[in-house]
C-alpha positions in Angstrom: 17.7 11.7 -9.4 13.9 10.3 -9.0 13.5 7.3 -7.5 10.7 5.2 -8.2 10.1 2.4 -6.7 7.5 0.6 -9.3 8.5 0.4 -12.7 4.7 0.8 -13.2 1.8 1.9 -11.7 -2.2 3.7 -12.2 -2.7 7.3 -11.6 -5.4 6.4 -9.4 -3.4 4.7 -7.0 -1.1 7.8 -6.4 -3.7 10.5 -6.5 -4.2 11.8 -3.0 -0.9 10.2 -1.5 0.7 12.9 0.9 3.3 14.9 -0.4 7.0 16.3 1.5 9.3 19.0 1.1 12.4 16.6 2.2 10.5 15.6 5.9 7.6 18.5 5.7 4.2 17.2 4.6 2.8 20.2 2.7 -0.9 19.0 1.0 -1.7 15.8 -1.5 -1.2 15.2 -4.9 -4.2 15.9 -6.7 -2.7 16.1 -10.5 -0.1 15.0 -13.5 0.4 17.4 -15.8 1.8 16.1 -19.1 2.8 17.4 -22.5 3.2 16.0 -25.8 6.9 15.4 -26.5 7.1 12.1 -28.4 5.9 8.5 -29.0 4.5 9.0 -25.3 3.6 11.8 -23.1 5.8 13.1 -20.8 4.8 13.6 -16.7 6.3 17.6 -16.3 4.5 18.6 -13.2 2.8 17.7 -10.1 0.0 19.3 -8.8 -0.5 19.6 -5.0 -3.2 20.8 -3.5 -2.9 21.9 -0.2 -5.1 22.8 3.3 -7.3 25.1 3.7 -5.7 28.8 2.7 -2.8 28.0 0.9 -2.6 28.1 -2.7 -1.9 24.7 -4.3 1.2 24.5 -6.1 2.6 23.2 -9.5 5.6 21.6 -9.2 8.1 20.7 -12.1 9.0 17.0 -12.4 13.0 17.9 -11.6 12.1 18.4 -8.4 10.8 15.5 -7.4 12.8 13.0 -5.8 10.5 10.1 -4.3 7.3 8.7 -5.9 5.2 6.0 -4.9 1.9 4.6 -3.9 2.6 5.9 -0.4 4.4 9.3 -1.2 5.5 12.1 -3.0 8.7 13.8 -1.8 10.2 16.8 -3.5 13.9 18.2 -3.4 12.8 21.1 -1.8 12.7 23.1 1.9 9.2 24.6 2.5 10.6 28.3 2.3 11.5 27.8 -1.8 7.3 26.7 -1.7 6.3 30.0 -2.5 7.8 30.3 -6.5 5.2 27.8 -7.7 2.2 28.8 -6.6 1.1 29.0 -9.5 -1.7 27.1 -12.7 0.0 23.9 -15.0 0.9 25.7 -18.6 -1.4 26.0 -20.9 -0.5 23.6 -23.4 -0.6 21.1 -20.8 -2.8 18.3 -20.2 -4.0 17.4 -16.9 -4.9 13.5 -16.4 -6.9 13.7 -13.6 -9.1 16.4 -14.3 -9.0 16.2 -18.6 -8.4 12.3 -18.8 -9.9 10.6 -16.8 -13.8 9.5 -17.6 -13.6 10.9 -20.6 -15.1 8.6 -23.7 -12.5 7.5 -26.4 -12.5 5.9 -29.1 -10.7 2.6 -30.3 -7.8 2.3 -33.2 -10.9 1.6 -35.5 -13.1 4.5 -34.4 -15.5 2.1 -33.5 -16.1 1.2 -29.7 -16.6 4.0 -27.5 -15.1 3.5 -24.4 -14.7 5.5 -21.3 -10.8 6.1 -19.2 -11.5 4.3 -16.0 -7.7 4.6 -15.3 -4.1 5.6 -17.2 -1.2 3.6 -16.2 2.4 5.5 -16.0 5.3 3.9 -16.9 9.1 5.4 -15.7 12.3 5.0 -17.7 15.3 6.5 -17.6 14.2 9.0 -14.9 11.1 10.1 -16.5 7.3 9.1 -16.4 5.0 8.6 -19.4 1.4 8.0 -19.1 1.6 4.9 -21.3 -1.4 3.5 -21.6 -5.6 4.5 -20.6 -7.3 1.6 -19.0 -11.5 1.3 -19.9 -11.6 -2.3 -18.0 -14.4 -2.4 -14.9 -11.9 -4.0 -12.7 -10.5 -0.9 -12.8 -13.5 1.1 -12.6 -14.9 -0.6 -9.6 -11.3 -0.3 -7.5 -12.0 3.5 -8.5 -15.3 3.5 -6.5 -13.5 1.8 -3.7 -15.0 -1.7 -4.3 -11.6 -4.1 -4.3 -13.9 -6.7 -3.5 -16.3 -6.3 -6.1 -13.8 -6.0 -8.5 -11.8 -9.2 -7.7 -15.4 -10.8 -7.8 -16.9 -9.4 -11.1 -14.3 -8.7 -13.2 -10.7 -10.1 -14.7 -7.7 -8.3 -13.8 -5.9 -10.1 -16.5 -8.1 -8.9 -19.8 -6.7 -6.6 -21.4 -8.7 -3.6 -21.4 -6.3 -1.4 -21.9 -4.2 0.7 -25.3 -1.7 2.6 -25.7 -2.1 6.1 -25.5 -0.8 6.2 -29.2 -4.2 4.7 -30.2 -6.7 7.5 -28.2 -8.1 10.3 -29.2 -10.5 12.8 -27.2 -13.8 13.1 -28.5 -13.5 16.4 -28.1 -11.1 19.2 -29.4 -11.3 20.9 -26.0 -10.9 18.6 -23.0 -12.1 20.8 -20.1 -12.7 19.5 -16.3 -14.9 16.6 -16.5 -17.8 17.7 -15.0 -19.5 14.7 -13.4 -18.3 12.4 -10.9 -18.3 8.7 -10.2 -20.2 8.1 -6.7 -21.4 4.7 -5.6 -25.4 4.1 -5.8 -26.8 1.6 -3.9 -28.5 -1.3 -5.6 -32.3 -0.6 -6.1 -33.1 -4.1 -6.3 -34.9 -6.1 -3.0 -32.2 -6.9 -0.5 -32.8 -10.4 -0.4 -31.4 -10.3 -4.2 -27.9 -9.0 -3.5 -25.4 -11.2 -2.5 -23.7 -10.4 0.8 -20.3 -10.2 -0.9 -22.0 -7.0 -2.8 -23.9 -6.5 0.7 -20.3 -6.4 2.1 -19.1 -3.5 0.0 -22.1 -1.2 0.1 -21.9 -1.6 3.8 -18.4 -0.3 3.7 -18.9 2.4 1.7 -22.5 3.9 4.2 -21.8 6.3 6.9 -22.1 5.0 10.5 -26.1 5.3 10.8 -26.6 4.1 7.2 -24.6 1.3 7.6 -26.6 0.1 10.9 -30.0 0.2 9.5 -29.2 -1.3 6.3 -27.9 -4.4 8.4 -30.8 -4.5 10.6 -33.1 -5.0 7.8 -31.3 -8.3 6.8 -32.8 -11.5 8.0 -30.6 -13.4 10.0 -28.8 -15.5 7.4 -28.2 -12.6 5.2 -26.9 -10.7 8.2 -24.9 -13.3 9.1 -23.2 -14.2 5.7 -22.5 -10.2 5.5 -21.0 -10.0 8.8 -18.4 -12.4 7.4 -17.6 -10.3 4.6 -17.4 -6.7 5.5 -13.6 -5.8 6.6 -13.2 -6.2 10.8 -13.8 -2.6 11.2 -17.0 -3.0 10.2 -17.2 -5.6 12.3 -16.7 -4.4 15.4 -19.1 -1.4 14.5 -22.2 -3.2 14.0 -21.7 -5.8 16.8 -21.0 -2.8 18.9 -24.7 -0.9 17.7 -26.3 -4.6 17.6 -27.8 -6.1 20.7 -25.5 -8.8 22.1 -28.5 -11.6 21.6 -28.9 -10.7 17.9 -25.2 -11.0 17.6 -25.1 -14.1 18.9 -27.5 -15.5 16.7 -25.5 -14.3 14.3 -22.5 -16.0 14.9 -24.2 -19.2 15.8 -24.6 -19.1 12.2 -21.2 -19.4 11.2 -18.9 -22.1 11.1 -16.4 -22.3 14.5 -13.5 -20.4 12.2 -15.3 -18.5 10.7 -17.2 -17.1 14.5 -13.6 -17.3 16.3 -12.5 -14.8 12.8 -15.1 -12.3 14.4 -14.6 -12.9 17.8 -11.0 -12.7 18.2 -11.0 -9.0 17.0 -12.9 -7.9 20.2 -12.5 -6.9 23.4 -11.9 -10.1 25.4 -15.1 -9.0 27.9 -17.6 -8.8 25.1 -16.6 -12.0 23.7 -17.3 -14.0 26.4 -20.3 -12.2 26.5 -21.2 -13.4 23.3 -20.0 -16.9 23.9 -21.8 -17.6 26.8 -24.8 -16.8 24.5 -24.0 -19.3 21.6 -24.7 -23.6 21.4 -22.4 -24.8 24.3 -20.9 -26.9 22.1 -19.8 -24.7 19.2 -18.5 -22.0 22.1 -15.8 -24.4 23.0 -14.9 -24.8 19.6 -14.5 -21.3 19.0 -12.8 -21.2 22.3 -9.9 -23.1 21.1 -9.7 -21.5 17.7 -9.4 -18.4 19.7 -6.3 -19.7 21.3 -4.1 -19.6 18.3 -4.7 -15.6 18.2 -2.1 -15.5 21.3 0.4 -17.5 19.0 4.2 -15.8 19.4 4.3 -13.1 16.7 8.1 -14.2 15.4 6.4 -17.5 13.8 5.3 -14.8 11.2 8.0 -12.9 11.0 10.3 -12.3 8.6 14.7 -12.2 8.6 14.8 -11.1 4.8 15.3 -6.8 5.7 17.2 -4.3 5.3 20.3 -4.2 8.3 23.4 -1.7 7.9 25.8 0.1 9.7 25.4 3.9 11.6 28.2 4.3 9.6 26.8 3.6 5.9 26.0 6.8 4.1 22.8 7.7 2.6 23.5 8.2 -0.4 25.0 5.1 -0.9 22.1 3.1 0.2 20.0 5.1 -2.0 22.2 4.8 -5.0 22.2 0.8 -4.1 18.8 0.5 -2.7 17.4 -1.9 -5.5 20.4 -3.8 -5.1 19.5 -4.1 -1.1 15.9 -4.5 -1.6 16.4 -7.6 -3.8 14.8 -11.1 -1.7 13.8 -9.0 0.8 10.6 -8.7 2.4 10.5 -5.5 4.6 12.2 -2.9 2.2 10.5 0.7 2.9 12.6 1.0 6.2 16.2 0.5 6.8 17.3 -0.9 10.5 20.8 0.0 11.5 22.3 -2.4 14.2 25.6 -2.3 15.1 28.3 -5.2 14.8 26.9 -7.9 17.1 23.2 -7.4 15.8 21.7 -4.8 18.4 18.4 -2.5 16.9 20.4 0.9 17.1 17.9 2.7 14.9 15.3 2.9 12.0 15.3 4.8 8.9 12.7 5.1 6.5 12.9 5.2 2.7 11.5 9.1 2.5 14.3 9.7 5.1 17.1 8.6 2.6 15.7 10.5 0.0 15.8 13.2 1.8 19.3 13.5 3.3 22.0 16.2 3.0 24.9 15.3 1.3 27.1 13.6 3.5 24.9 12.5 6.2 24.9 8.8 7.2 22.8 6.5 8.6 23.5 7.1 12.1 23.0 11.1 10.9 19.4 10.8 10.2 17.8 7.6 12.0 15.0 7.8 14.6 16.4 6.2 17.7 13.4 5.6 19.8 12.2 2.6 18.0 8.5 0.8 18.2 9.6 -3.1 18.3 7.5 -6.1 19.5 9.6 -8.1 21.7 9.8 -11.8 20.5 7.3 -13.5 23.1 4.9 -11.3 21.9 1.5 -12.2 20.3 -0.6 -11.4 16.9 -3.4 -9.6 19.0 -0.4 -7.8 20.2 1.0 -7.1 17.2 -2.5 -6.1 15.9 -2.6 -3.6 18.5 0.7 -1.9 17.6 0.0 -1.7 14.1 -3.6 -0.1 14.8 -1.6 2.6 17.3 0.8 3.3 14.8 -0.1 2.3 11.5 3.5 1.6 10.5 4.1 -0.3 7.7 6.4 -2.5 9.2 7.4 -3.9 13.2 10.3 -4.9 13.9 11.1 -7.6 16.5 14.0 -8.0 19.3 14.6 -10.3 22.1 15.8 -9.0 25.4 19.4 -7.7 24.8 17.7 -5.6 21.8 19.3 -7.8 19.4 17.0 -8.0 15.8 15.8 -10.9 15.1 13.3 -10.1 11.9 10.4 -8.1 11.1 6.5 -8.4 10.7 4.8 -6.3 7.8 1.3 -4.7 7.8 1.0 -6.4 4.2 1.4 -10.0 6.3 -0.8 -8.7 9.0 -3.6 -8.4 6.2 -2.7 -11.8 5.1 -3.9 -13.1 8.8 -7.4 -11.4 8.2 -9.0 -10.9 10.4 -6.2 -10.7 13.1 -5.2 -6.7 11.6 -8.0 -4.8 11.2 
């Protein structure tokens, strides 16, 4: 049986996650193939494209066992590969590569639209493509520009019909041949504002990205710097000279420079600060500070603890049950009876297990945990080594106390890059 773990999601948000054989990561999904079979369409294969010299493969929806925004797994070892390598059927409709930016037409054959996005719906262990979304909120999150898009255009209007109402312009779909690419605003610099500035900055390679900042005057520069993600961030002040970011910062507010400053090394900060008004560097100084708060003021109790003992398919067959009120729910930590870490089991994990295997079958045993005195630029670290999607935290017996996600992390901006 599938599991799914939205209801609802957009095919653009699941093209390109990594797909598994059980625990072997074999390529990306690059496709949905669908087929007419009533009111809606019906998802019967995914495509995976693979690296470099193997052939990509088409795999029938029965076989899939996990989908989400992070993952495909399939029921499948990597030696049973080799029986579908082969092209979607011919009757089939491919949403990536025949739906989407394609024009349409509405109920009335009168606007002519163009599919930004189709949204997939599951029930009942299947997934329709239920809908094909035209709005620019959803065009700009397909360039990349989350920002943009949370800026210019309304999530909420509904720019969006059901795929009962759409009908291809043309008879024969075919690849779409063009491609969406970001272009960079022709207009005079001084005319963009730096939110925009922000998100063309994020999308330039390295060099690009450098020069376009160093033709900003200083208050443009500095209201960009405050925009761009902390990445960005610590590239440019990194290619800057340490005067002109100074400058910079002296621009900003105290939060707003301690934001910036707290995500670099501690020796080029103080570089920095010793360069700033004396008066506005203490400020910052303090702000600073609360970076080395304890971690476990934002953690979180609400996970998932079992036993060694609990099977796997039993968690799986209860999992929405577990996951309800909690906030950590794509790993399970097994602890024993008086609270001790023992081990941690991701979600792809359970999928994936034999019949019969517990918990204490399939967990990883060497686990990644913050201890409880630690602090967010500590935490920050861990999650940039790592990139889990989720921390765990003990105290000194190894006992758990709760958990910090990378979704809270982001919430600290800029504390996780």
């Amino acid at each position: 049986m599938v599991t799914v773990l939205e209801s609802e999601f957009f095919l653009s948000e699941i093209l390109g996650r990594r797909v598994f054989a059980r625990t072997h990561r074999i390529g990306r999904l690059s496709d949905l193939a669908i087929v007419e079979t009533g009111k809606l369409p019906e998802v019967t294969h995914v495509s995976v494209a693979r690296p470099y010299g193997y052939p990509a493969l088409t795999i029938p929806w029965d076989k899939v066992l996990l989908i989400s925004n992070h993952e495909v797994v399939l029921d499948m070892g990597e030696e049973e590969l080799a029986q579908f390598e082969r092209a979607p059927q011919e009757n089939a409709i491919l949403l990536h590569d025949h739906i989407l930016d394609k024009k349409i037409l509405d109920l009335d054959d009168h606007e002519v639209e163009v599919v930004y996005d189709v949204k997939l719906a599951f029930q009942n262990g299947k997934l329709y493509a239920a809908e094909v979304d035209f709005s620019r909120y959803r065009a700009l999150r397909r360039l990349g520009l989350h920002k943009l898009a949370k800026l210019m255009a309304d999530r909420n209007k509904e720019d969006r019909v059901s795929w009962l109402y759409v009908q291809p312009l043309s008879a024969q779909l075919g690849s779409f041949a063009g491609s969406i690419k970001l272009k960079v605003p022709k207009a005079d610099l001084r005319e963009i504002h730096p939110v925009d500035l922000a998100d063309i900055l994020e999308e330039l390679e390295g060099g690009q990205r450098v020069a376009l900042f160093n033709a900003l005057d200083a208050e443009q520069a500095s209201d960009t710097l405050e925009e761009v993600e902390p990445r960005v961030q610590r590239e440019l002040i990194h290619a800057i000279e340490k005067e002109r970011a100074a400058m910079l910062i002296n621009e900003m507010s105290p939060a707003q420079a301690a934001d910036i400053l707290a995500i670099l090394p501690r020796d080029e900060a103080d570089a920095i600060l010793k360069l700033i008004d004396r008066d506005k560097s203490s400020r910052v100084e303090h702000i600073i500070g609360q970076h080395d708060e304890q971690i476990l003021l934002y953690a979180s109790p609400e996970l998932i603890r079992l036993p060694a003992t609990t099977p796997a398919a039993e968690v799986l067959d209860r999992y929405r049950e577990l996951a309800t009120g909690k906030n950590v729910v794509t790993y399970v930590y097994v602890t024993d009876a008086a609270g001790t870490l023992k081990g941690v089991v991701d979600l792809r994990g359970i999928v994936a297990a034999e019949p019969g295997q517990s918990l204490g079958d399939i967990m990883t045993e060497h686990v990644i945990a913050l201890p409880k005195d630690a602090t967010l630029r500590e935490a920050v670290m861990l999650f940039e080594r790592y990139n889990f999607r989720a921390l765990p935290i003990t105290d000194e017996n190894h006992h758990l106390l709760g958990a910090v996600s990378s979704r809270d992390m982001r919430g600290l901006r800029p504390r996780l890059a």
